[in-house]
N, CA, C and O atoms as a CHARMM CRD file, in Angstrom:
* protein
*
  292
    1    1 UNK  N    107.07800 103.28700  99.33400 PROA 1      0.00000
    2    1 UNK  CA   106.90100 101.85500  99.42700 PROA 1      0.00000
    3    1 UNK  C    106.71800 101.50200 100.90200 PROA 1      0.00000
    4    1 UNK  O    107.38900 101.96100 101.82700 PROA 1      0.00000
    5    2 UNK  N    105.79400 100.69000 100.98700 PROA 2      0.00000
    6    2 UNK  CA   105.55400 100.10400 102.78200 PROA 2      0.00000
    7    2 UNK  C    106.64100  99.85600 103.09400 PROA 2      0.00000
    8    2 UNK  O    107.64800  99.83200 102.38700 PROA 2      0.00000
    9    3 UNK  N    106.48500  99.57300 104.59600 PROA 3      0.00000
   10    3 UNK  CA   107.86000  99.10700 105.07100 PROA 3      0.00000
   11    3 UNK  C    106.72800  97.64600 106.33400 PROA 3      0.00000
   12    3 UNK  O    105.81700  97.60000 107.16000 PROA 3      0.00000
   13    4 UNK  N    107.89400  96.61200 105.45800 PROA 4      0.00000
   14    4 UNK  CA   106.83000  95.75900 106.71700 PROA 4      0.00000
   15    4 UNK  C    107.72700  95.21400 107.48700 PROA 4      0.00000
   16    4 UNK  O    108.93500  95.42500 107.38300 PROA 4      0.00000
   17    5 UNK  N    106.96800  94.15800 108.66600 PROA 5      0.00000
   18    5 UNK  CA   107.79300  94.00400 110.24900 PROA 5      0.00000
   19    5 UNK  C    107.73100  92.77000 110.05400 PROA 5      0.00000
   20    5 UNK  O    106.87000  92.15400 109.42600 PROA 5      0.00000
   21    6 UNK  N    108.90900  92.26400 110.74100 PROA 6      0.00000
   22    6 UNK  CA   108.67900  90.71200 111.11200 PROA 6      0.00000
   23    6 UNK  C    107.52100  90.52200 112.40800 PROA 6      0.00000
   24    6 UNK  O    106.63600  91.26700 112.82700 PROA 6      0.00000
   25    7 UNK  N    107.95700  89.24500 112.78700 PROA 7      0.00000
   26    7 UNK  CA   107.56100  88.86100 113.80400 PROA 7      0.00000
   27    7 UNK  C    108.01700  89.61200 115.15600 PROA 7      0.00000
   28    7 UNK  O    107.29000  89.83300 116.12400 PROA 7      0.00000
   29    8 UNK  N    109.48800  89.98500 115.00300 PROA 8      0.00000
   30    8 UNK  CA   110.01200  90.28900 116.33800 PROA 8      0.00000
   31    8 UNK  C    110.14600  91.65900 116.03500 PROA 8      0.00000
   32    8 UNK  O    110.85900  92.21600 116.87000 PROA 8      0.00000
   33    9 UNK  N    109.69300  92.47300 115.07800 PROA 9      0.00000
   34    9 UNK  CA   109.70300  93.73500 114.62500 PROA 9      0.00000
   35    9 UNK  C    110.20700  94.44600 114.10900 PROA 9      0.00000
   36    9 UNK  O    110.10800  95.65300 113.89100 PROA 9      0.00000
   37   10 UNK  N    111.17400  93.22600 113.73300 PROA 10     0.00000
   38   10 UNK  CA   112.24200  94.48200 113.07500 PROA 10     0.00000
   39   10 UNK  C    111.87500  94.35300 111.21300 PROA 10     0.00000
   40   10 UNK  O    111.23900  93.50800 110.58400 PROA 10     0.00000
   41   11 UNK  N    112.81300  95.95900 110.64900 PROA 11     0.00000
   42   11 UNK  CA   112.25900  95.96600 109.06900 PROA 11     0.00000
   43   11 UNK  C    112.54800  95.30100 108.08300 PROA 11     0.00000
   44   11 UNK  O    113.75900  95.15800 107.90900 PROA 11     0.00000
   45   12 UNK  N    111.57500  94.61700 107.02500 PROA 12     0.00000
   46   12 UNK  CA   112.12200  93.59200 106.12200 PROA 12     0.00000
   47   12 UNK  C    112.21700  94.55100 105.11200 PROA 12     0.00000
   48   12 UNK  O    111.56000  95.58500 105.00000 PROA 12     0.00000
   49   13 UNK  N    113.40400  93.95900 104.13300 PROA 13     0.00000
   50   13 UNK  CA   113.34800  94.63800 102.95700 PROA 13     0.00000
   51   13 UNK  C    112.39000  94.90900 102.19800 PROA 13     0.00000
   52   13 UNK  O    111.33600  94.47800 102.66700 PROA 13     0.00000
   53   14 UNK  N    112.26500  95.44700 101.20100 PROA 14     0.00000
   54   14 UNK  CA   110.79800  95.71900 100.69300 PROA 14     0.00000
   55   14 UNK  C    111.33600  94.67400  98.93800 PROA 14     0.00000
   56   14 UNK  O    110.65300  94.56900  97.91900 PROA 14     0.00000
   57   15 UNK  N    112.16300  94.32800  99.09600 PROA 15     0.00000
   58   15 UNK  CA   112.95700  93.54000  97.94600 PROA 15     0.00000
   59   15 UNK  C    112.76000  91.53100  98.86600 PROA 15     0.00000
   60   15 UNK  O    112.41800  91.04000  99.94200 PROA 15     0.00000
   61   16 UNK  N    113.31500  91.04300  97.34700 PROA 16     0.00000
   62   16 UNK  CA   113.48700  89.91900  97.80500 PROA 16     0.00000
   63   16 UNK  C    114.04500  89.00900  96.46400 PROA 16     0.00000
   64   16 UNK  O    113.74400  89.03600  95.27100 PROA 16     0.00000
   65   17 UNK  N    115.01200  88.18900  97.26500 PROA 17     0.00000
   66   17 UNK  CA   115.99500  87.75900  95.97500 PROA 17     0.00000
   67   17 UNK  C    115.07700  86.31700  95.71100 PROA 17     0.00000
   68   17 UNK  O    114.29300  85.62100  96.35600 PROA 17     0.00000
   69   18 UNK  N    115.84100  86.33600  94.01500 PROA 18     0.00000
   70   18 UNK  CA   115.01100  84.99800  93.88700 PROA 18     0.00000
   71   18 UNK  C    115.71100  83.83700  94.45200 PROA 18     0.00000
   72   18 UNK  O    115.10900  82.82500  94.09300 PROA 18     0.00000
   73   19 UNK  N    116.76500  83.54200  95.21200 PROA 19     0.00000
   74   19 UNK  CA   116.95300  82.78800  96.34400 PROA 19     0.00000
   75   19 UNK  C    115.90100  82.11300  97.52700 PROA 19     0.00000
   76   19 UNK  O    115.44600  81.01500  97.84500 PROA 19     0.00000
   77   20 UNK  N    115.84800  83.38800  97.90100 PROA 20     0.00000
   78   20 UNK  CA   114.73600  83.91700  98.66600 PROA 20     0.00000
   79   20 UNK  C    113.45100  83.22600  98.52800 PROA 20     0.00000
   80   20 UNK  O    113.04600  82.47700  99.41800 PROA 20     0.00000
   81   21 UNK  N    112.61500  83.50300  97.16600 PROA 21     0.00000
   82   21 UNK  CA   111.14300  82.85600  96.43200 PROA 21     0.00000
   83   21 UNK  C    112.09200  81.71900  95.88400 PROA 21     0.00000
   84   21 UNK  O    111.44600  81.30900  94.91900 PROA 21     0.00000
   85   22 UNK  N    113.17000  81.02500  95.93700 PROA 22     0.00000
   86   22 UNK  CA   112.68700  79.66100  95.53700 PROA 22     0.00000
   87   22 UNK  C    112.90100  79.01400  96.69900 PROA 22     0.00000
   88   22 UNK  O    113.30100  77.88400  96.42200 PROA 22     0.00000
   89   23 UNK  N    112.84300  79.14800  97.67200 PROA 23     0.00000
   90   23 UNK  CA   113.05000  78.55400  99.62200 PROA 23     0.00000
   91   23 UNK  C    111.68400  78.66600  99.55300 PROA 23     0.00000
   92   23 UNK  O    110.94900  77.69400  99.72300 PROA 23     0.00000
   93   24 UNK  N    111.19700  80.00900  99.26600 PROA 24     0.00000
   94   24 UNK  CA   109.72400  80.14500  99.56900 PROA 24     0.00000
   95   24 UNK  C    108.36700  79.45900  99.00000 PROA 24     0.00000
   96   24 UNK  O    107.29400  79.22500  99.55700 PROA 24     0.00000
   97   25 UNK  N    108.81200  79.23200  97.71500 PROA 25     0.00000
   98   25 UNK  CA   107.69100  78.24100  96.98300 PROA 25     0.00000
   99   25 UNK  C    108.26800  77.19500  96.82000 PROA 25     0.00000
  100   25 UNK  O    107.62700  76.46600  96.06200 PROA 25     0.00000
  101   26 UNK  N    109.55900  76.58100  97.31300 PROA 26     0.00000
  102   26 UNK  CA   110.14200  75.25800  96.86300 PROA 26     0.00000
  103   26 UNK  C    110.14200  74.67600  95.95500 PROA 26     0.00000
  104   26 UNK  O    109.58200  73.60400  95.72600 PROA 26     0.00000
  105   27 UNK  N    111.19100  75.72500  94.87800 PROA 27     0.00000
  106   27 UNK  CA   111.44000  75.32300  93.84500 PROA 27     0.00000
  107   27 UNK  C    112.31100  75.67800  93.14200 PROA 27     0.00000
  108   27 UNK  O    112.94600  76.60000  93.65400 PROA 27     0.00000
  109   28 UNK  N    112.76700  75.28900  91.88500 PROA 28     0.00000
  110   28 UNK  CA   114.33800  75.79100  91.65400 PROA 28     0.00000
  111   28 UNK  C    114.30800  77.86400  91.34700 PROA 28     0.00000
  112   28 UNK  O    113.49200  78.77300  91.49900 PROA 28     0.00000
  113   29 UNK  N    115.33900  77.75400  90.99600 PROA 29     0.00000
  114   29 UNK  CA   115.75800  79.12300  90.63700 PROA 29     0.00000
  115   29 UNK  C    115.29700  79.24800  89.25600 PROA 29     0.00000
  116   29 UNK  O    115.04000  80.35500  88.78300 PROA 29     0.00000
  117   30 UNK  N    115.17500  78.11800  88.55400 PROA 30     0.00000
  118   30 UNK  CA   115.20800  78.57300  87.23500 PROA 30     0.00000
  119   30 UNK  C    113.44200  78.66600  87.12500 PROA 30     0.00000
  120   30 UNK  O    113.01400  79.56700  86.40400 PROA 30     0.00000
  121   31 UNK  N    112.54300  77.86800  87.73900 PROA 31     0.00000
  122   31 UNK  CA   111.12500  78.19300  87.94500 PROA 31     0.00000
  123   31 UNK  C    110.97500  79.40700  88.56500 PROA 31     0.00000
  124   31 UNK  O    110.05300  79.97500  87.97900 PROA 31     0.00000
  125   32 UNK  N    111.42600  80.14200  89.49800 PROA 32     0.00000
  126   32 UNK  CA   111.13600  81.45400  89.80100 PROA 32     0.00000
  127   32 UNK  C    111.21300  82.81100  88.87000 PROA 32     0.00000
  128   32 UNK  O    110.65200  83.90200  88.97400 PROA 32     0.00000
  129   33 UNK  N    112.75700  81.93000  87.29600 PROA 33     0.00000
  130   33 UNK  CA   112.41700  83.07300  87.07900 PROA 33     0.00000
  131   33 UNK  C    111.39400  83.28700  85.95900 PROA 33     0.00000
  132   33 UNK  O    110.73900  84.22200  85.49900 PROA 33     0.00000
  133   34 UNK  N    111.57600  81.89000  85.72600 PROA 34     0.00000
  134   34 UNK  CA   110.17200  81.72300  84.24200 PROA 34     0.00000
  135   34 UNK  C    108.41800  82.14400  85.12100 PROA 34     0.00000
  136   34 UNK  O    107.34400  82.33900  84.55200 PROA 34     0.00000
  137   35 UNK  N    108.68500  82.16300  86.47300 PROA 35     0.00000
  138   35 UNK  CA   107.06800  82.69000  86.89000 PROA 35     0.00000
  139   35 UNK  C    107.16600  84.15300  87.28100 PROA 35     0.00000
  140   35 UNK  O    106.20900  84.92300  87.35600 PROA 35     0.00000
  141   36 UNK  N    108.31800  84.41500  87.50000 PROA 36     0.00000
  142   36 UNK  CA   108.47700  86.00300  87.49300 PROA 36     0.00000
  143   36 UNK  C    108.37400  87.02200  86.13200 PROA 36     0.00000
  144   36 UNK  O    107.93400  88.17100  86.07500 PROA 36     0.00000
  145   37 UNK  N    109.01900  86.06100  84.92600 PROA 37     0.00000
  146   37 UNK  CA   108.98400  86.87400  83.60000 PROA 37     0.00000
  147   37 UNK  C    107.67000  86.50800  83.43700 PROA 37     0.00000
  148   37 UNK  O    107.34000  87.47200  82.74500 PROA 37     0.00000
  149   38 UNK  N    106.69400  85.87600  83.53900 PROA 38     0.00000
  150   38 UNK  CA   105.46800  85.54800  82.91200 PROA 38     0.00000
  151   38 UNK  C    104.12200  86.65800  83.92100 PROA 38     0.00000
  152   38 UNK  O    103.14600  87.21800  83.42100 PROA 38     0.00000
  153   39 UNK  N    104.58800  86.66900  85.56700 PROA 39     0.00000
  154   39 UNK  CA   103.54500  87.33600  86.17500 PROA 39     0.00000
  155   39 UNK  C    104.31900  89.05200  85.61500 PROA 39     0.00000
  156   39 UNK  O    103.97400  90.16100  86.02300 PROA 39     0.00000
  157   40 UNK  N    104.85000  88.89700  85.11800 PROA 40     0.00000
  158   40 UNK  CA   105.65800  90.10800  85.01200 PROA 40     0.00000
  159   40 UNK  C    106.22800  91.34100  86.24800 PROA 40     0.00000
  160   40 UNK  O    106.32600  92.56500  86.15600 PROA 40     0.00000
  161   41 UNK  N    106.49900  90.49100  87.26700 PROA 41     0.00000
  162   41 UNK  CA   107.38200  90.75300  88.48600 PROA 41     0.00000
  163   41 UNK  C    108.00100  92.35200  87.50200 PROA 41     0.00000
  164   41 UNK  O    108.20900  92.59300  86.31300 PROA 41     0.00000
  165   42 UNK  N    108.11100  93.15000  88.81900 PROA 42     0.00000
  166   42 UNK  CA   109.12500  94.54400  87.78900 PROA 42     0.00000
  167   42 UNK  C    110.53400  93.96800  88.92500 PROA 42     0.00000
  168   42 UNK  O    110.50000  93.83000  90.14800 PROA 42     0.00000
  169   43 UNK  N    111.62300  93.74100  88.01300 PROA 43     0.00000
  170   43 UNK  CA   113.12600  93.37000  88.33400 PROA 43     0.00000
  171   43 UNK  C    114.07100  94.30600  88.36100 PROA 43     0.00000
  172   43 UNK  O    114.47800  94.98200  87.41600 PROA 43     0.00000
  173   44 UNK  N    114.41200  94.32300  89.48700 PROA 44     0.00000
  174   44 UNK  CA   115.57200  95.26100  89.60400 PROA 44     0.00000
  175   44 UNK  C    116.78000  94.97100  89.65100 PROA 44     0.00000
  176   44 UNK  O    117.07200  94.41700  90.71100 PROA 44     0.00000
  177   45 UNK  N    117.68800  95.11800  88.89500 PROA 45     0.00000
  178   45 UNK  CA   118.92400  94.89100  88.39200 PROA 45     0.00000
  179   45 UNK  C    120.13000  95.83700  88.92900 PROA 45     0.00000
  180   45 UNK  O    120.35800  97.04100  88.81900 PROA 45     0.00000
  181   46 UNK  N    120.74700  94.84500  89.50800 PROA 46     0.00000
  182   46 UNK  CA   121.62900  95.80100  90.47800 PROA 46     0.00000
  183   46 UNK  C    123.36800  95.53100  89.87100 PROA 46     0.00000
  184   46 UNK  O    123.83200  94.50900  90.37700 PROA 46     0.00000
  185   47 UNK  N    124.32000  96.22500  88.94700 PROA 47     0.00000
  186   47 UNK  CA   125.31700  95.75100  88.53400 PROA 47     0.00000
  187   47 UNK  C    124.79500  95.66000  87.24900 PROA 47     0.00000
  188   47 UNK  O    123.83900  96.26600  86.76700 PROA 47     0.00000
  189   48 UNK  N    125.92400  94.39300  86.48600 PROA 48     0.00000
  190   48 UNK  CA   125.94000  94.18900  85.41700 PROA 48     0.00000
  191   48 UNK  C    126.21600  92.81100  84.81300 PROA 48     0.00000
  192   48 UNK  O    126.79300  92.22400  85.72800 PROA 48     0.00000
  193   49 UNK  N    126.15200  92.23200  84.09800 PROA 49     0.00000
  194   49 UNK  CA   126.56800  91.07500  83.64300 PROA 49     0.00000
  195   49 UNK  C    126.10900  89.78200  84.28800 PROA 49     0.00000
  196   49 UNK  O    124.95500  89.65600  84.69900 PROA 49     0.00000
  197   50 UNK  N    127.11200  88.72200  84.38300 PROA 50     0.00000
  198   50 UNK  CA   126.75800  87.93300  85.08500 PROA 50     0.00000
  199   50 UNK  C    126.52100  87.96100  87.11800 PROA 50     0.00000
  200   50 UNK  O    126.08300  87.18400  87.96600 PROA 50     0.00000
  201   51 UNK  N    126.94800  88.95200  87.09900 PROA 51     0.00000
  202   51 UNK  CA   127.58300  88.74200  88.67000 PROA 51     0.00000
  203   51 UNK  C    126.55000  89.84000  88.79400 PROA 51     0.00000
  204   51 UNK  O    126.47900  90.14100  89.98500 PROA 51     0.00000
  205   52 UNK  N    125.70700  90.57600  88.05100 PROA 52     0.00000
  206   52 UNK  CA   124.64500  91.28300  88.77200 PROA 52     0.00000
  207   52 UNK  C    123.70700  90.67000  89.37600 PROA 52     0.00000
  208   52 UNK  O    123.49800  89.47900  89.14400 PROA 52     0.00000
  209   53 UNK  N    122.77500  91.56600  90.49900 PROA 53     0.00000
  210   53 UNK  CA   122.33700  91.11500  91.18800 PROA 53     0.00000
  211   53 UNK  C    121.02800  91.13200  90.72900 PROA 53     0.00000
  212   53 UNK  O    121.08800  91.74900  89.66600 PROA 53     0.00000
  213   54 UNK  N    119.70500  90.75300  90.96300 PROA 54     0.00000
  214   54 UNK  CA   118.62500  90.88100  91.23800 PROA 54     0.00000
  215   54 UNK  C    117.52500  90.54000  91.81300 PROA 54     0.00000
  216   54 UNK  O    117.41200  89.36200  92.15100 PROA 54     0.00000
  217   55 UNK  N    116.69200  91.25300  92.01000 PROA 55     0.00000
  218   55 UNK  CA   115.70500  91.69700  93.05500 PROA 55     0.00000
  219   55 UNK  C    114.14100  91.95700  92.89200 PROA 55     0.00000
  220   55 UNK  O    113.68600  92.70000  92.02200 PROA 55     0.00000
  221   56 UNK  N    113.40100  91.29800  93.78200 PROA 56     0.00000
  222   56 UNK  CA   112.02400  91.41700  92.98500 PROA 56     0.00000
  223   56 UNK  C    110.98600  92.28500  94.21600 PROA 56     0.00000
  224   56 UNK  O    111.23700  91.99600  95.38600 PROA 56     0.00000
  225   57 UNK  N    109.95400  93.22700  93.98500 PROA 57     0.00000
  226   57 UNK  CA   109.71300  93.91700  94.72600 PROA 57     0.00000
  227   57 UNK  C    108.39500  92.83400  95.82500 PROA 57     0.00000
  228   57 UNK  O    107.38100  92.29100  95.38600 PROA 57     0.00000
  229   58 UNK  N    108.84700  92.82800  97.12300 PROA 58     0.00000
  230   58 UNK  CA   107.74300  91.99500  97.93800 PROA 58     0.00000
  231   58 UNK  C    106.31500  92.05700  97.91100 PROA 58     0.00000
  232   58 UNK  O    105.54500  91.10000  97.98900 PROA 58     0.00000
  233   59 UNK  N    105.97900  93.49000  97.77300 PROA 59     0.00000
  234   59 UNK  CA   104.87200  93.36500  97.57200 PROA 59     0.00000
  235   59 UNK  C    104.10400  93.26300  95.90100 PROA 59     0.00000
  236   59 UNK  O    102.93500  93.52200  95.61500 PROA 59     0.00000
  237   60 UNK  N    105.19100  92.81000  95.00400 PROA 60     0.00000
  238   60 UNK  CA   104.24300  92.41000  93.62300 PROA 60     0.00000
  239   60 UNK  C    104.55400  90.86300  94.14000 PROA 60     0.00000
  240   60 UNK  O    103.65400  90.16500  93.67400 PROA 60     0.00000
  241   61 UNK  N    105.38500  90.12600  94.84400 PROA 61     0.00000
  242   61 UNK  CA   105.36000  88.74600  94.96300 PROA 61     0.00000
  243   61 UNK  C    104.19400  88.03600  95.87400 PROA 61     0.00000
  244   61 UNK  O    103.81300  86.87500  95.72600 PROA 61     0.00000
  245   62 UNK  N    103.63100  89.11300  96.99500 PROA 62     0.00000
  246   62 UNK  CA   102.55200  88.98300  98.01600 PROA 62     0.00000
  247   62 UNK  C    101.83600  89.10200  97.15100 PROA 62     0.00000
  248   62 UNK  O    101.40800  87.98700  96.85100 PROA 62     0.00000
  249   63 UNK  N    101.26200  90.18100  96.27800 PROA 63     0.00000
  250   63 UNK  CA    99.87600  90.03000  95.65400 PROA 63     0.00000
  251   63 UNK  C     99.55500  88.91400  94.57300 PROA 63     0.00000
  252   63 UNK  O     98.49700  88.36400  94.26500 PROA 63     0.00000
  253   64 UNK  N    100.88600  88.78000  94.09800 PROA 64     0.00000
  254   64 UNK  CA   100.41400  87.79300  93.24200 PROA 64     0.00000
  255   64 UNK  C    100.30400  86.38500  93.76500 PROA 64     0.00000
  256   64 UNK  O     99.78800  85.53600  93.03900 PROA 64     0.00000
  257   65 UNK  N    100.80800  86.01800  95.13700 PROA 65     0.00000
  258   65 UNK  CA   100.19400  84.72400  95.74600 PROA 65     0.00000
  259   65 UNK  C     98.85000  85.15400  96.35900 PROA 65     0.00000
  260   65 UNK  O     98.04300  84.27400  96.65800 PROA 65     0.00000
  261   66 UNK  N     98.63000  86.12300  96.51400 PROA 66     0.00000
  262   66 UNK  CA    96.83000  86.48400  97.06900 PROA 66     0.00000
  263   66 UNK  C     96.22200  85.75000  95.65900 PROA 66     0.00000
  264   66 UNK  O     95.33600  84.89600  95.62000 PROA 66     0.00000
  265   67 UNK  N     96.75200  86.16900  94.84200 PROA 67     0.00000
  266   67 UNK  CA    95.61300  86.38200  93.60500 PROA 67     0.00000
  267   67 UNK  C     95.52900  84.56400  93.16100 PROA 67     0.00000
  268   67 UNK  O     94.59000  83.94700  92.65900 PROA 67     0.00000
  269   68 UNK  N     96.89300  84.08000  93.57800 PROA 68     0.00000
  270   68 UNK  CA    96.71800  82.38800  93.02100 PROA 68     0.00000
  271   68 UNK  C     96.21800  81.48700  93.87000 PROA 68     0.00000
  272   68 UNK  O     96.33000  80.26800  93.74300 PROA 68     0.00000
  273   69 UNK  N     95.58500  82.13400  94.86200 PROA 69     0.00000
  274   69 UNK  CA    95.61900  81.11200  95.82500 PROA 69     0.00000
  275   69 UNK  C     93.93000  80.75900  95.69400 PROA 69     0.00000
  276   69 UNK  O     92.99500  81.55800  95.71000 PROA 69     0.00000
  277   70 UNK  N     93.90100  79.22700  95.55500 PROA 70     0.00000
  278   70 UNK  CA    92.39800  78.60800  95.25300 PROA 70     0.00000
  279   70 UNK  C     91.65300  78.08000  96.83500 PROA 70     0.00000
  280   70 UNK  O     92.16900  77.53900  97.81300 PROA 70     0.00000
  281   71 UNK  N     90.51800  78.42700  96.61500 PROA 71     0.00000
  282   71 UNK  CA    90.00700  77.89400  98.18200 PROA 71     0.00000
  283   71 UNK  C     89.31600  76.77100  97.56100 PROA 71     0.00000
  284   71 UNK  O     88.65100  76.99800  96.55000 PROA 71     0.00000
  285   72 UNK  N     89.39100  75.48600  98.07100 PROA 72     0.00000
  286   72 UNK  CA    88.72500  74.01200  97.76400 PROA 72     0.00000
  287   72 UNK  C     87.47100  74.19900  99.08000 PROA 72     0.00000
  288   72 UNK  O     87.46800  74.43500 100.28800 PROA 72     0.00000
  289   73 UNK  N     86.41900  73.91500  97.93700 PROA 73     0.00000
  290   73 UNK  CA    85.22100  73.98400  98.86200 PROA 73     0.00000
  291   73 UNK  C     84.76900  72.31700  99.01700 PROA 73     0.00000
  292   73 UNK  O     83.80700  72.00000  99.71600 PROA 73     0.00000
């Protein structure tokens, strides 16, 4: 899996919580995860139950904003 850089260079996870994508598209938690089960994001499940964690891989969340993004001519 890539490994990508910030700005100041240092390594970002190659994960990203849906915390994370709902700061990022500004919107609740519960929309991130109904657009994650639908683009079919692969979820990684860390633990168990309620108090598990999860995690969505960055680069299926990058491609799939490449792929939505409309250019207005």
């Amino acid at each position: 899996m890539p490994q990508h850089r910030s700005k100041n260079n240092q390594t970002i996870s190659p994960y990203m919580t849906p915390r994370e994508l709902a700061a990022r598209w500004q919107c609740s938690r519960t929309s991130v995860d109904r657009i994650a089960r639908r683009a079919s994001f692969t979820r990684i499940c860390l633990g168990e139950g309620a108090n598990g964690l999860v995690r969505y891989l960055r680069e299926e969340v990058l491609h799939y904003e490449k792929i939505r993004e409309i250019k207005l001519t």
